[in-house]
KEKETOR-288340 format. One record per atom (N, C-alpha, C): chain; x, y negated, z negated. Coordinates in pm, 1 decimal, always signed. Example, Ala and Ser with C-alpha at 12.3 -4.5 7.8 and 13.67 -1.06 7.14 Angstrom:
BEGIN
 cadena        x        y        z
      A  +1319.0   +569.0   -780.0
      A  +1230.0   +450.0   -780.0
      A  +1320.0   +330.0   -780.0
      A  +1285.0   +225.0   -708.0
      A  +1367.0   +106.0   -714.0
      A  +1290.0     -3.0   -787.0
//
This chain:
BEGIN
 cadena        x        y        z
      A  +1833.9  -2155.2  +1073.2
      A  +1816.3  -2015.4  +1040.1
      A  +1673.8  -1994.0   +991.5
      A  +1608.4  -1880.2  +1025.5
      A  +1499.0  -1826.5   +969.8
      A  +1504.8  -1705.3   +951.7
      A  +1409.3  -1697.1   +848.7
      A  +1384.9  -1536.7   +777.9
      A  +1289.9  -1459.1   +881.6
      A  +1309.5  -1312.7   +944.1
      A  +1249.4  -1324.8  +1072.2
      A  +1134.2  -1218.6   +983.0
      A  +1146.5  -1109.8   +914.6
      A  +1097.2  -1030.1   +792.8
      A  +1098.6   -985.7   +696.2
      A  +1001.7   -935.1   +625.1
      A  +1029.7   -890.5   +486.8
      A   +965.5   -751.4   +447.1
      A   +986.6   -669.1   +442.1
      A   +965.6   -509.3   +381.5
      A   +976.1   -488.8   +187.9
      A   +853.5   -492.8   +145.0
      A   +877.6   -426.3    +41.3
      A   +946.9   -239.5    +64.2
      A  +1041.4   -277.4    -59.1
      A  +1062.7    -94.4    -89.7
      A  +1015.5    -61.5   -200.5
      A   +955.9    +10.7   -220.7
      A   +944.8    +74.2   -400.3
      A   +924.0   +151.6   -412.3
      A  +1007.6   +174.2   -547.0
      A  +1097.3   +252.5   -611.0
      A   +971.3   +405.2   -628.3
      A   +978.6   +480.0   -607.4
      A   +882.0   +554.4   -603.7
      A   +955.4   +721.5   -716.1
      A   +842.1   +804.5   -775.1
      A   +857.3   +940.6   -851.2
      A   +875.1  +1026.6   -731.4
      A   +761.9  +1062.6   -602.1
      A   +820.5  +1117.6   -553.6
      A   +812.3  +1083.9   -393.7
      A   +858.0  +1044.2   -302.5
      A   +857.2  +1083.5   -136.4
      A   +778.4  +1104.8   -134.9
      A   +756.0  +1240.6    -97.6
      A   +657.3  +1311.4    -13.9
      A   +510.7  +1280.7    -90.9
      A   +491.6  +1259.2   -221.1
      A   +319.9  +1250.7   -275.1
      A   +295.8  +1091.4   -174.5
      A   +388.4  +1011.3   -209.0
      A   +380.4   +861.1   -178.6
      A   +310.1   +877.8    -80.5
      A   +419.3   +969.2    +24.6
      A   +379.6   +967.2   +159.2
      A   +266.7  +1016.5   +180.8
      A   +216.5  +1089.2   +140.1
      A    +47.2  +1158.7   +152.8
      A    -31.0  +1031.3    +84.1
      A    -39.6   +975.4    -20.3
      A   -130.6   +875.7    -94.1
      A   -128.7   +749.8    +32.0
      A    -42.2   +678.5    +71.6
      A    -29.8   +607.2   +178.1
      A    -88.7   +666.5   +313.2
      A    -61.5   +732.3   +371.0
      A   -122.0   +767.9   +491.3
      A   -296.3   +751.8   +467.1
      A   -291.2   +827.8   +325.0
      A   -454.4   +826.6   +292.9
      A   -547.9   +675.3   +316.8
      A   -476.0   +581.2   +301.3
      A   -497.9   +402.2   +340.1
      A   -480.7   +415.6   +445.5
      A   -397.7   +468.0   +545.5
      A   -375.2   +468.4   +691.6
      A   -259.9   +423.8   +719.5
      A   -116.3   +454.5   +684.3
      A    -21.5   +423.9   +703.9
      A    +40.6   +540.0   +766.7
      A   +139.2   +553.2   +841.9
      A   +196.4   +646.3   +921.4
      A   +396.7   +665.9   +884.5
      A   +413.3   +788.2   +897.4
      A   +553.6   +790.3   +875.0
      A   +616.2   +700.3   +983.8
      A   +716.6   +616.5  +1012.8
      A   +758.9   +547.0  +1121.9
      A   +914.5   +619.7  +1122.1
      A   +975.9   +667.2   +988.2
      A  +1128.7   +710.5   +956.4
      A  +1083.1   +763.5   +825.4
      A  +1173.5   +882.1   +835.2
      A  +1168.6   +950.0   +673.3
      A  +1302.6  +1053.0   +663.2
      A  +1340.7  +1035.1   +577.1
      A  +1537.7  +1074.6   +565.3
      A  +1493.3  +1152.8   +422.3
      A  +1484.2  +1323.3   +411.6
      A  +1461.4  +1374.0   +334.7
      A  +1581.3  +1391.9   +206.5
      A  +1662.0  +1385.3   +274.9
      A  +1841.2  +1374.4   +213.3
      A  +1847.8  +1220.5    +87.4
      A  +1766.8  +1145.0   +161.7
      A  +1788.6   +965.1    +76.7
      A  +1641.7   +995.3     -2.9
      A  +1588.2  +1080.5    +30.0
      A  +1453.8  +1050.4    -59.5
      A  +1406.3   +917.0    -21.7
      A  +1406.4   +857.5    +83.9
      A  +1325.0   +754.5   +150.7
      A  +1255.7   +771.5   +284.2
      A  +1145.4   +661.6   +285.8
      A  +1092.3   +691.4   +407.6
      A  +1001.5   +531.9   +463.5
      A  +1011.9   +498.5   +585.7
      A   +950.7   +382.4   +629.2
      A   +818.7   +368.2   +661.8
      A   +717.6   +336.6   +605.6
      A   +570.2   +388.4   +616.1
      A   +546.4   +218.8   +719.2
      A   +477.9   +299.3   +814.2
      A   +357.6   +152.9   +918.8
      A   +223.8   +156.8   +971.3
      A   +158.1    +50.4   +906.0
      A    +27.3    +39.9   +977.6
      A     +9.9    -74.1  +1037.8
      A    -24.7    -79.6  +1182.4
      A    -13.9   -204.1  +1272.6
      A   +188.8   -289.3  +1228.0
      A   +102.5   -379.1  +1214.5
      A   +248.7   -433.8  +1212.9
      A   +304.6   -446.8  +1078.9
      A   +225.8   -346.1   +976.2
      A   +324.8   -343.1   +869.9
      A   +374.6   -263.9   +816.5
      A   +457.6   -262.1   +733.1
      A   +612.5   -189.5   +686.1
      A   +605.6   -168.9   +549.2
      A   +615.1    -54.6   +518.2
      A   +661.9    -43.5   +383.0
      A   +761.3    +42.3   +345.4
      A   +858.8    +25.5   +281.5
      A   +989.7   +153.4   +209.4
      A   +933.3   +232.2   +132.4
      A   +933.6   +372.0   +113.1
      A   +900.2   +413.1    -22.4
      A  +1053.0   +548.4    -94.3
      A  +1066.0   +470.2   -164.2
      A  +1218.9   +566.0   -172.7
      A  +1284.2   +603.8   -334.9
      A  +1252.6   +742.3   -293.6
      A  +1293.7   +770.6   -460.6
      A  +1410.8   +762.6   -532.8
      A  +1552.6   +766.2   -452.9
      A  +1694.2   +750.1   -514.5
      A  +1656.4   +620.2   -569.0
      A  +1609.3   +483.6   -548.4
      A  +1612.8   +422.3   -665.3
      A  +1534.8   +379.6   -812.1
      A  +1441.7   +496.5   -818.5
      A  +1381.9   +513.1   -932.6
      A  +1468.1   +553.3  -1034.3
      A  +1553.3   +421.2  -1064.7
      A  +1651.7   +466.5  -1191.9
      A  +1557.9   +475.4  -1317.8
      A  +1458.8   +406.6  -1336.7
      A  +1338.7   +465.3  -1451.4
      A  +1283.4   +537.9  -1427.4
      A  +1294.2   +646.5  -1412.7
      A  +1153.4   +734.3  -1390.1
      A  +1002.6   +705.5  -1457.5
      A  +1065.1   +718.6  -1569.6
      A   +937.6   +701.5  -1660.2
      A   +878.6   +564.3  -1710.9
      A   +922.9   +431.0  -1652.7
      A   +873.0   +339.8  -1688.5
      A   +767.4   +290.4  -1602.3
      A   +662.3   +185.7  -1610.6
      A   +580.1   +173.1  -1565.2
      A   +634.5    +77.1  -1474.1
      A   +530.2    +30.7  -1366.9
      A   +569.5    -31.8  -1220.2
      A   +459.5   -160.4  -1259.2
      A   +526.5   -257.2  -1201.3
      A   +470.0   -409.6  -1205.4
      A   +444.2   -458.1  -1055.8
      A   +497.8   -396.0   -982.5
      A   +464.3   -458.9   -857.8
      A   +323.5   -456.1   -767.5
      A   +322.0   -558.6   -726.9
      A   +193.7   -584.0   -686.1
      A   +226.0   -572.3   -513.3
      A    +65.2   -499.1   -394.4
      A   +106.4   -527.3   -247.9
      A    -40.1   -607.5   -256.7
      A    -26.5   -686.5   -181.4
      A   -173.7   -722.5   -123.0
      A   -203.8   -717.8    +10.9
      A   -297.7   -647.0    +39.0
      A   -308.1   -604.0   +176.8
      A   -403.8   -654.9   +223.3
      A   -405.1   -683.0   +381.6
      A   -529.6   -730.5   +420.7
      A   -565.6   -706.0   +597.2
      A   -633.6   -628.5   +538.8
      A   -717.7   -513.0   +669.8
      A   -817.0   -655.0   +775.5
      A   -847.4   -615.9   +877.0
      A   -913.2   -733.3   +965.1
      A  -1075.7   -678.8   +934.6
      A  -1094.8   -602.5   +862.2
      A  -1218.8   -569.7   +845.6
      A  -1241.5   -505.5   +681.7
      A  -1266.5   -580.0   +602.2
      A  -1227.1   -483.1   +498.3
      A  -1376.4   -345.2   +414.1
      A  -1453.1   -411.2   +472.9
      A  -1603.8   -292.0   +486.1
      A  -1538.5   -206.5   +545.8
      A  -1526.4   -171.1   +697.1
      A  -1520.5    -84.5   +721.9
      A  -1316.0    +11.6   +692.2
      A  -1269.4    -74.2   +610.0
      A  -1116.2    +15.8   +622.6
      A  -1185.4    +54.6   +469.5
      A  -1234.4    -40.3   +349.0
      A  -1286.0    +86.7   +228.3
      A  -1404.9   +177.1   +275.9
      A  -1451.2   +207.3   +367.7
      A  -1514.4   +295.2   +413.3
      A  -1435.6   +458.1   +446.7
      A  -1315.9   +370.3   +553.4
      A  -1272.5   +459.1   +580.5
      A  -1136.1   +514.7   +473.9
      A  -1075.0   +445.5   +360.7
      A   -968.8   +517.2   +263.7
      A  -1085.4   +600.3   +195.3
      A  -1183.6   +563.8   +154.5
      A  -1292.2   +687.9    +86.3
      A  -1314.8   +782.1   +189.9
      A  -1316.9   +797.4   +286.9
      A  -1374.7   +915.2   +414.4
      A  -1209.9   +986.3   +354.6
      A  -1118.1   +949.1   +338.2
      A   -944.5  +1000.2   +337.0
      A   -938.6  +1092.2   +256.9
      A  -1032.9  +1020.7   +113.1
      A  -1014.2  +1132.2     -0.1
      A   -984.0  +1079.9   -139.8
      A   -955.0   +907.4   -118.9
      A   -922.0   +823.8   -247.1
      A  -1046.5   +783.3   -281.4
      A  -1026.3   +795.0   -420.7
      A  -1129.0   +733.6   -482.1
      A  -1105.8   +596.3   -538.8
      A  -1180.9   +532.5   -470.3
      A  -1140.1   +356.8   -510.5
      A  -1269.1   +268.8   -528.0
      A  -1279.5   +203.5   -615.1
      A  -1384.3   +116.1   -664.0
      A  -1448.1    +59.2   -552.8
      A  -1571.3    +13.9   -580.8
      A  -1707.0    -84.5   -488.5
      A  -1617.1   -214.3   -462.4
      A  -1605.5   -279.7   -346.7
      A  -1574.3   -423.8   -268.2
      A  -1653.9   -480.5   -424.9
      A  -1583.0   -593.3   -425.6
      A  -1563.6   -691.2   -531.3
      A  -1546.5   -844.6   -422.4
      A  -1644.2   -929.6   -501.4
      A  -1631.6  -1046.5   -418.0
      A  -1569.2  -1147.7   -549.4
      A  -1411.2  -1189.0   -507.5
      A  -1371.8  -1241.8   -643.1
      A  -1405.4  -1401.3   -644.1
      A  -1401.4  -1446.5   -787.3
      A  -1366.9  -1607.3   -759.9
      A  -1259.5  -1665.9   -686.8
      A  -1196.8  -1660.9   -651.5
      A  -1103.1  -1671.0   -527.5
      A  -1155.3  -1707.3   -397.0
      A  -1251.4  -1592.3   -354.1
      A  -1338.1  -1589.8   -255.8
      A  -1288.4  -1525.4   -168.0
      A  -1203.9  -1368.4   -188.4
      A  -1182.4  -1268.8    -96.2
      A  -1301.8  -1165.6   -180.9
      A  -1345.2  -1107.3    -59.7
      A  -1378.5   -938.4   -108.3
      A  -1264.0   -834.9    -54.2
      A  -1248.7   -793.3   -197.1
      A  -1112.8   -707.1   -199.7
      A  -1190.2   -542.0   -287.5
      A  -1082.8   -488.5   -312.7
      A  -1069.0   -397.3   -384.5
      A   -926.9   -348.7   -445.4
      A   -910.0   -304.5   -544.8
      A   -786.5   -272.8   -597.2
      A   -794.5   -122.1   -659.9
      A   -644.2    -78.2   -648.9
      A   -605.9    +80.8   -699.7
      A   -439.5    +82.3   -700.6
      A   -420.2   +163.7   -745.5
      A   -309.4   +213.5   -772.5
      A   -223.0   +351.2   -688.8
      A    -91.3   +269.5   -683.9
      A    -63.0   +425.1   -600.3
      A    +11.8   +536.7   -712.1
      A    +48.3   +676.1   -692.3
      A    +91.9   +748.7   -759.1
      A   +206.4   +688.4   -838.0
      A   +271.7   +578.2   -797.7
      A   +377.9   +551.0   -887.4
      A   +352.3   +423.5  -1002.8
      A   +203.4   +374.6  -1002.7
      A   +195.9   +262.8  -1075.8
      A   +174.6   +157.8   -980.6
      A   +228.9   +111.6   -899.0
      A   +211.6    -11.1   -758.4
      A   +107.4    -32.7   -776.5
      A    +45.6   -165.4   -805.9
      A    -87.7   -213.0   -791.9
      A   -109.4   -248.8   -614.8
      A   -226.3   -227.0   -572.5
      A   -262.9   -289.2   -434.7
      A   -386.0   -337.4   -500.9
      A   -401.5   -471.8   -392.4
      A   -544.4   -521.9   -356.4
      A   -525.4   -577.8   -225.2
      A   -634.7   -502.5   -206.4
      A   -695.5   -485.7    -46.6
      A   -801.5   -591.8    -29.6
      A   -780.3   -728.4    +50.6
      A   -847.5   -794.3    +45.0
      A   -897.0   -850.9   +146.3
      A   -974.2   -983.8   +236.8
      A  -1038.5   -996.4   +301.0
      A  -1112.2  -1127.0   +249.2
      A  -1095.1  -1239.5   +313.2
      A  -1147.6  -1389.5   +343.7
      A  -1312.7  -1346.8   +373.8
      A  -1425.1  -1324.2   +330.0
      A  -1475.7  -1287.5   +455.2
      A  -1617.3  -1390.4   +492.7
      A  -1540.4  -1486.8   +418.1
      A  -1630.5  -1653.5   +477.0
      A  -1560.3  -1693.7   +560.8
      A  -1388.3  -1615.2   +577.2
      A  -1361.6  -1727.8   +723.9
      A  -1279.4  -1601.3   +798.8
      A  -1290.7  -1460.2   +751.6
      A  -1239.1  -1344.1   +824.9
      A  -1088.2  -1368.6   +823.4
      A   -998.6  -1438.5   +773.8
      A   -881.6  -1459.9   +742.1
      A   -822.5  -1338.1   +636.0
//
């Protein structure tokens, strides 16, 4: 047996902002069920849930982390700033990705990152 995928969902305040803050990175509605307050966001081959029926906290803060990783990451923080987000200068970490990190409307940490000594 193998695990063939994996989809984060999270727990999101509202749908529809999610869905605008995401697209703004470049993600696209793929499914959105206005009734469940969920919706399946994709860019290239990835997937994300964003769905408000299970925000049984509303008001607590979010721990989850995405790490994303664009095949170019100059030109995709080029283009989420052309979108309308405002997100910090490429950072070259000790690690040895240049990334960048932000937050989405619900707390979700992302870092957007990029190998870019071996483009991985």
């Amino acid at each position: 047996m193998k695990m063939t995928r994996l989809i984060p969902m999270l727990p999101v305040k509202s749908m529809p902002a999610s869905i605008e803050f995401y697209q703004k990175l470049g993600f696209s509605v793929e499914e959105r069920n206005d009734e469940w307050r969920w919706a399946m966001l994709c860019f290239g081959e990835c997937r994300l849930m964003v769905d408000q029926s299970i925000n049984v906290h509303p008001g607590a803060p979010r721990f989850s982390v995405l790490y994303l990783y664009p095949d170019d990451i100059s030109d995709y923080h080029k283009q989420v700033r052309r979108n309308g987000l405002v997100v910090p200068d490429l950072d070259v970490t000790f690690y040895g990705m240049t990334e960048f990190r932000l937050d989405d409307p619900d707390g979700n940490r992302l870092w957007i990152g990029q190998n870019t000594s071996t483009g991985v």
